[in-house]
N, C-alpha and C positions, 0 to 999 in steps of 0.2 A: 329521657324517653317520655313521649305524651300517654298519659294514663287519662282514660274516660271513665265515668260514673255510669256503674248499670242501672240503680238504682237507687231512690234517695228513701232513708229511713226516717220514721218518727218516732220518738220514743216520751213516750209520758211515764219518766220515770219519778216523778211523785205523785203518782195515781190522781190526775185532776181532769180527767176525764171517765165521765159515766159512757156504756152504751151507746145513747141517745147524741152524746155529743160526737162521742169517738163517729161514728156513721157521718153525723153533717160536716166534720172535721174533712177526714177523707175524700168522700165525696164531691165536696167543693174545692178541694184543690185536684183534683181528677176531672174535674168540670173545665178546669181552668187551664190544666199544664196536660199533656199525653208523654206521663213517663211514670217508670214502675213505680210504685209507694210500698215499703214494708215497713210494717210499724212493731214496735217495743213493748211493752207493757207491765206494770208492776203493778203489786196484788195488797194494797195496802187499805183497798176497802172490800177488797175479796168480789174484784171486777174483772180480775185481767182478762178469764178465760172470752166473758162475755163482752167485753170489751176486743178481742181479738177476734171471735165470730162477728161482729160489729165493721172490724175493719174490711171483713174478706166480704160481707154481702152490699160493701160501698164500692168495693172494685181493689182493696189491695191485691197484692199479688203473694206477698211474702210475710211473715212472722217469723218472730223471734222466740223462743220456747223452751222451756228445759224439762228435765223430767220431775214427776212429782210439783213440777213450779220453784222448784231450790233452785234459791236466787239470793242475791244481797238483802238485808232487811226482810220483806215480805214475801219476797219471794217473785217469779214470774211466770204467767200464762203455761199451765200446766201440759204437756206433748199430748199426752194419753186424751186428757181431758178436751184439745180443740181437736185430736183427731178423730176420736168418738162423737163430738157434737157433730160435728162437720158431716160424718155418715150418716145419723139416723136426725137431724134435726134439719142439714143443707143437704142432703142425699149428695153429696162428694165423698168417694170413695178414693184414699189415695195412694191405696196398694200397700199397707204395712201390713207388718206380722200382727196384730197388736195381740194377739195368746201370747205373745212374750211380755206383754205388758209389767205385769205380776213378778215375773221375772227381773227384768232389769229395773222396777221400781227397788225389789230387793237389793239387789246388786250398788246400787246407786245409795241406796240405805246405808249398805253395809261402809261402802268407802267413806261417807260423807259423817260417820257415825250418828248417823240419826235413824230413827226409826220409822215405818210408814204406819200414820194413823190409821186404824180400823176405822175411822168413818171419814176416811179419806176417796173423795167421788173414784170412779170409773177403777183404783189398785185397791182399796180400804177391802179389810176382811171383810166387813159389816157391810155391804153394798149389796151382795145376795144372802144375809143372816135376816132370815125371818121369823119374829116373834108372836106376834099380836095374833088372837085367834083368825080374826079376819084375813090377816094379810096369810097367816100360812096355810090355811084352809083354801083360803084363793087360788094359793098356788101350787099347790096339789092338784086345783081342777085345772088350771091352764097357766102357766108361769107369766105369762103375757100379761096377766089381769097384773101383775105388778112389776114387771121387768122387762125393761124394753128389748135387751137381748138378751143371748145367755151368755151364762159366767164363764163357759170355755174358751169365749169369742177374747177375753182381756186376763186370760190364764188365770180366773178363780172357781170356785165351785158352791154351789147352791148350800144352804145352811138352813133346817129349821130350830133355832134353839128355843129352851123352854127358860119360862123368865115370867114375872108376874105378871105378864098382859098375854102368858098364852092360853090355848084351849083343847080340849079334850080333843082334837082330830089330832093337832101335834102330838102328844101323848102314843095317840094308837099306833100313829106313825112311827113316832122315835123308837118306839117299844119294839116295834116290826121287823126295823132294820137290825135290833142285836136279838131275833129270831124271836120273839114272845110275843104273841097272840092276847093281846088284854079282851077284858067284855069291859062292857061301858060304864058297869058301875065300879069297876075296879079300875078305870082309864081316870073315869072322876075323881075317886078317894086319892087317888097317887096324884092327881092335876091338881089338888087343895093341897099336900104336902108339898109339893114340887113351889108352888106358888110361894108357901110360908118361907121356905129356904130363902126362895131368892130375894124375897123382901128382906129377912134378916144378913142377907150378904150383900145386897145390891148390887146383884149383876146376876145374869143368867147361869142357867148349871150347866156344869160338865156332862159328861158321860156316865163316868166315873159316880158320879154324887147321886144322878139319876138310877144306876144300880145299886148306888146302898139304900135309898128311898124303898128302892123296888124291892129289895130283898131284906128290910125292917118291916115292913106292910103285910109282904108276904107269912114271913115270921110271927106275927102279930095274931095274922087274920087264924095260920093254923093253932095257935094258943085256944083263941076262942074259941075256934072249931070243938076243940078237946076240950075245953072246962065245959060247951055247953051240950056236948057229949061225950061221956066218958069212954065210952063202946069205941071210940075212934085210937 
């Protein structure tokens, strides 16, 4: 029985195409031949994704993809990651769920026994955890000033965490959401303890740590109160 090719693939599976080439690559054989091109891609200079936007704005049709980019060796051209570029960088929308994103990164986690980095693009926790004063102050006033969409669009949820680069609006905030009302010079005194922690632990605080801060401080300030009046 006569079997026909729908389409011919490329696959640069020792990463030796950049970008720049991937696109003249494509392009010039789509210049020369009228038949589909899906191209392959491994991640071994941490190219693929951009290397597969590459192929689709030369005229491919098709990609190769997995989730997360789990793949042989490096890995390959991450799902989540060319179909969130493709929307908000190639405005190609192509109809996924991707709020499951999160989801089935997990999922794919779990079987593959591996874990999903936190600063893993488009599924990582850390992708809406905002620390720095600027950045979480920003986004408090408009999420936009730092994130191109929201985190329920790829099933995660917005983070401000406290960690040595943050600032007193995180503080008021954090403080807000488990019902306590700080004034400013008390958002302060707690924003220099909060800081020392996490220098001394390097990593950002819990919630958890944030209440015993807040209620050692508290503790502390009524001491004072009472030694520097006794009447109290």
């Amino acid at each position: 029985r006569k079997r026909e090719a729908y389409r011919f693939r490329i696959c640069d599976t020792v990463s030796r195409l950049d970008p720049f080439r991937t696109f003249m690559l494509i392009n010039t054989i789509l210049n020369t031949v009228d038949f589909p091109i899906e191209v392959y891609n491994h991640n071994d200079f941490g190219m693929s994704t951009a290397n597969a936007i590459a192929s689709i704005r030369a005229g491919a049709v098709s990609l190769v993809t997995s989730i997360s980019g789990i793949g042989e060796g490096t890995g390959n051209a991450a799902l989540e990651e060319v179909v969130m570029a493709l929307k908000y960088l190639e405005d190609v929308d192509l109809g996924i769920n991707t709020a499951k994103f999160r989801e089935i990164a997990e999922y794919v986690a779990r079987a593959s026994a591996r874990a999903v980095p936190v600063w893993k693009a488009i599924v990582g926790t850390n992708v809406f955890a905002h620390e720095s004063g600027i950045h979480a102050d920003g986004v408090l006033k408009n999420p936009r000033n730092y994130e191109v969409f929201e985190p329920g669009e790829v099933g995660l949820t917005r983070q401000l965490v406290v960690g040595k680069h943050s600032g007193s609006h995180t503080i008021l905030h954090k403080f807000k959401e488990f019902g306590i009302d700080l004034t400013i010079n008390e958002a302060n005194d707690i924003l220099a303890l909060s800081r020392a922690m996490a220098v001394d632990l390097k990593r950002p605080l819990f919630d958890k740590e944030l209440m015993y801060i807040y209620n050692d401080y508290i503790s502390k300030k009524q001491i004072h109160q009472e030694e520097d009046d006794p009447d109290i």
